[in-house]
N, C-alpha and C positions, 0 to 999 in steps of 0.2 A: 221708545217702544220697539221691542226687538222686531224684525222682520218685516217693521213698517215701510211702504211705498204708495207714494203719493200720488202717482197714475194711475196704478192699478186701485187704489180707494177711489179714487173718486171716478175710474169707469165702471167700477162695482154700485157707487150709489146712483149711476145714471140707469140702471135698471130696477131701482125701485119705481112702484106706482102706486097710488093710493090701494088698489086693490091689495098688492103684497104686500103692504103694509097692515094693510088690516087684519088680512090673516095671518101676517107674522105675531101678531097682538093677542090673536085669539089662539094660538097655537103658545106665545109662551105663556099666557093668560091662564088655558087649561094645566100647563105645566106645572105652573106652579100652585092652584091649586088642589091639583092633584096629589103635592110633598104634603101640602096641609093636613090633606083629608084623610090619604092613605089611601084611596080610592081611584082607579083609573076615570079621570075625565078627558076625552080626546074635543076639541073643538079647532076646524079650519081644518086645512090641508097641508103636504109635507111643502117645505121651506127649500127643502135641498134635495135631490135623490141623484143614488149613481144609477148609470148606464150600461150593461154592460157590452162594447161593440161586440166580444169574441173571448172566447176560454182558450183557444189557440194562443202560443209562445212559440218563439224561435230561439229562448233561452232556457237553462235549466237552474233556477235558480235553489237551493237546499232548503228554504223555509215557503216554499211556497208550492201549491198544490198543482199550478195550471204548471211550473217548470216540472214536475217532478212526475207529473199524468198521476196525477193519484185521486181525479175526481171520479167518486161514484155518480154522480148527476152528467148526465146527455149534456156532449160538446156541441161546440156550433157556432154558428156567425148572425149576429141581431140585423132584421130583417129590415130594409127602408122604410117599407107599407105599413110594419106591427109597431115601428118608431114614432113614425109620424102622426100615426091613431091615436097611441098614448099622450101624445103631447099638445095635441090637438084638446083635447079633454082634459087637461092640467094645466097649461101654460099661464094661465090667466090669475094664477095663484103663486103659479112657482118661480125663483127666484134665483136656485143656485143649481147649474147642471152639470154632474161630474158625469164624462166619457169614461168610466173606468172600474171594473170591479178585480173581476183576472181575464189574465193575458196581453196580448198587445196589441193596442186597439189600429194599429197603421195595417197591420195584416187584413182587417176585413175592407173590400173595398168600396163601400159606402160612407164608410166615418167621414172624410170631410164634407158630405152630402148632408149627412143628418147633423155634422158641429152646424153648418150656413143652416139650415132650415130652423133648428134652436136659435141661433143667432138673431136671424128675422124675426124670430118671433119675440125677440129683447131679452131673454134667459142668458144670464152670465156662466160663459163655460168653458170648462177644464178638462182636463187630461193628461195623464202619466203617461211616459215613454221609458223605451228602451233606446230608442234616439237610432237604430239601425236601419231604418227605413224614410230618415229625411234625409231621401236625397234631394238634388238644387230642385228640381221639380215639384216636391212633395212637399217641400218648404217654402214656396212659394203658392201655393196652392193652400197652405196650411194658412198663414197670412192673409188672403184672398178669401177664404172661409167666415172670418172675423171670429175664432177663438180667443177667450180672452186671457186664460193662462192655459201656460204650457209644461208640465214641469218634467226634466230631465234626467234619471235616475244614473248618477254617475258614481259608483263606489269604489274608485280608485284611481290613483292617479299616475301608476304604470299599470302596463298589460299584467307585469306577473300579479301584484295585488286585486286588481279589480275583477279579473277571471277567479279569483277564491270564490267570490259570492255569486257576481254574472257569468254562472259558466255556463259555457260556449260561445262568449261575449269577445266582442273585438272594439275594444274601448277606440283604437284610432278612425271605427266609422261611428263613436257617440260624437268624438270631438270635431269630424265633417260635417256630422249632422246639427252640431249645434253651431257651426260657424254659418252656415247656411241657413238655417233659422234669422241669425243677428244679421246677416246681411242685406236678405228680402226684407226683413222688417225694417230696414233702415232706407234700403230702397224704395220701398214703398210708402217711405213718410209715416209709417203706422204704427199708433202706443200700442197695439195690441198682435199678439199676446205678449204678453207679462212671463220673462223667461225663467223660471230659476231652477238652478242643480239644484237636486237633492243628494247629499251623500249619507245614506244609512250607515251609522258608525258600527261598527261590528268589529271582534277583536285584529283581523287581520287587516283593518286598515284605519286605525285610530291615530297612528303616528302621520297620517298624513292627513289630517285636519287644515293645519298652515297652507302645505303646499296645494288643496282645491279652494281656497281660497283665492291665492295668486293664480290659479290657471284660469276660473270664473271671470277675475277680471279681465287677465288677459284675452279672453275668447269676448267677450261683451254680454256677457247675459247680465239679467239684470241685479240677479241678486244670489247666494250660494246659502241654502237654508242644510241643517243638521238634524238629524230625525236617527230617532231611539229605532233598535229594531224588534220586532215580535219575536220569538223564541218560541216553538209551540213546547218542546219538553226543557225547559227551564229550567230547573231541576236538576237534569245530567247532562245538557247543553253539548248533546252529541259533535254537533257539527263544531264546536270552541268557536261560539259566534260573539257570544256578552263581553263585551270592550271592562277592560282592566279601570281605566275611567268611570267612575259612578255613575256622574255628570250622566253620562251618555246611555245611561242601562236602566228600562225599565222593571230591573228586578233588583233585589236585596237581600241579604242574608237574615235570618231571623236570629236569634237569641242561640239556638241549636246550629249553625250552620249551615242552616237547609235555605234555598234558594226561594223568593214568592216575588208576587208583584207588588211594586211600591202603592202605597196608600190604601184606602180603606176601601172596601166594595160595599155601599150603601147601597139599599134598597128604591132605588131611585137610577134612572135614566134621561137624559134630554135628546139622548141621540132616536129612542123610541118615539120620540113625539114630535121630532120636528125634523126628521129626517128617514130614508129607506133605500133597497137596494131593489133594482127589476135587474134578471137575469137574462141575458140574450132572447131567452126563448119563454119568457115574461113571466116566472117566478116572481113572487113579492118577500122578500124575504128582509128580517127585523136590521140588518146591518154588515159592514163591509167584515166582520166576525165570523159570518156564519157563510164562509167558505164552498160550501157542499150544499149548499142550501137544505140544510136538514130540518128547519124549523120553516116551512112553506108556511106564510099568511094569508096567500091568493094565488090566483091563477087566471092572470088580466086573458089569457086567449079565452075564458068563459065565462068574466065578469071585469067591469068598470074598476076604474082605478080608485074611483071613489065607495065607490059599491065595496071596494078590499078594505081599502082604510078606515072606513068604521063596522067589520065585518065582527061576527062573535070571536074568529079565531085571533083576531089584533086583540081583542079586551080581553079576552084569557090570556095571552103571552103577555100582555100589560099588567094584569091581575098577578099573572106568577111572577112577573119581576117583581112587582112591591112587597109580595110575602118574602120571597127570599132569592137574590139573584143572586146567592152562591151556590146553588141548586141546578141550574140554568148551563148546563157545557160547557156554549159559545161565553158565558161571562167570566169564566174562570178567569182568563188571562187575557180580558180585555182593558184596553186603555181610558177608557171614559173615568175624566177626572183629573187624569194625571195630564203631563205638559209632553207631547212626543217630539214637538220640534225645543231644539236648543239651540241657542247662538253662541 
């Protein structure tokens, strides 16, 4: 099984409890359902939702909105007190807690406050890095928190390749940052977090697939996982990001030559029903797609999280994806369906 680890499964299934389990059941229960009927049925609560600490970056990355300040929605940093609220009123349901929508979440300085108070309360959680701000301190502190993955975004494996995509990136503080990571956690006896590179393959750094492999092991993380990248104009692929390698591109040539996303875009979602995104400043929005938060579901500062999730504007955007989710912006070029990590 690609990407399988055996620590990381079985500290994942020591946060199951009869409660998320149940409504893990009645959440894919409605799902499916739902493909039958053609009918949005929503039953239980989400399984998994991101976080977002902060839209602040200290990179500028080409395909990404918070590198590039190209967000029309209000910046900002996610509050301790509007955290804990939220979570406090979910937790007993929810199961999988991703730190991360945009930006980088080590810049605001509550995130290991809120990863230990998720933690306590048994929610299994994660988070994305730029790895520039584990220093020994922040790393050990990190460790200390009980995060249970941690994952590394490393896209190359010199300075001159890896600054293509992480620009204003200084890949020799990822690789401090992640030796320091492996160290505390070894130090402190701890399976957790669960370390792994990510390397987004993109044209300018495909030829070095081999070589972050060997650097992975050699630094100790636990594992070096390969992830397809988004492309927002696909098409004309300004930036010459789509990897020469198929294997590694979520897009394809059609019959004409014209560039689209691989596989079929069915009128059906699972990420709608078992999954969602809160925005720093508690936006509820349908998924990690809708960047701008343009398709707003709720607004947890003036209603319950529960109160949003089965709200009339969730069963209209649930409604409009089953008529036609090629209609839908945010679905154009989204991945649900397709596989984004490769080994």
């Amino acid at each position: 099984m690609p990407y399988f680890n055996r620590n990381d499964s079985i500290n994942f299934l020591t946060k199951l409890t009869p409660r998320r389990l149940w409504n893990a059941a009645k959440v894919y229960s409605s799902y499916q359902l739902t493909r039958l009927t053609g009918k949005p049925v929503q039953w239980g609560y989400p399984i998994s939702i991101s976080f977002e600490p902060t839209t602040s970056c200290n990179l500028r990355c080409p395909e990404c909105p918070s590198g590039l300040r190209a967000f029309t929605r209000p910046t900002g940093m996610l509050e301790n007190n509007f955290f804990r609220q939220t979570i406090d009123a979910i937790y007993q349901d929810l199961l999988y807690l991703i730190f991360y929508f945009q930006g980088e979440p080590y810049l605001n300085p509550d995130f290991l406050t809120m990863v230990k108070y998720a933690h306590d309360k048994g929610i299994y959680t994660a988070t994305s890095t730029n790895a520039h701000y584990l220093t020994d301190e922040k790393a050990r502190q990190t460790v200390e928190s009980g995060l249970d993955r941690l994952i590394i975004s490393i896209d190359g494996t010199t300075q001159d390749v890896y600054r293509q995509y992480r620009v204003g990136g200084n890949l020799e503080k990822v690789l401090e940052g992640a030796r320091n990571m492996v160290k505390w956690k070894k130090a402190m006896k701890s399976k957790t977090p669960f370390i792994f590179f990510q390397f987004l393959v993109v044209k300018p750094n495909e030829h070095q697939i081999e070589e972050i492999k060997k650097l992975g092991k050699e630094i100790g993380v636990d594992q070096v996982r390969f992830k397809t990248a988004q492309v927002y104009d696909y098409e004309n692929d300004p930036h010459q990001l789509i990897p020469g390698n198929n294997k590694y591109s979520r897009y394809k040539k059609d019959a004409s030559g014209k560039m689209k996303v691989k596989g079929g875009q069915g009128n059906h979602c699972w990420k709608l029903w078992h999954a969602n995104v809160i925005t720093w400043d508690g936006l509820v929005v349908p998924c990690c797609f809708d960047k701008d938060a343009t398709h707003q579901l709720g607004n947890l500062q003036t209603q319950s999280f529960k109160e949003t999730w089965h709200n009339d504007n969730y069963q209209q955007f649930r409604r409009a994806l089953l008529t036609s989710r090629k209609n839908i912006d945010i679905c154009a070029n989204c991945s649900e369906g397709l596989s984004v990590w490769e080994d």
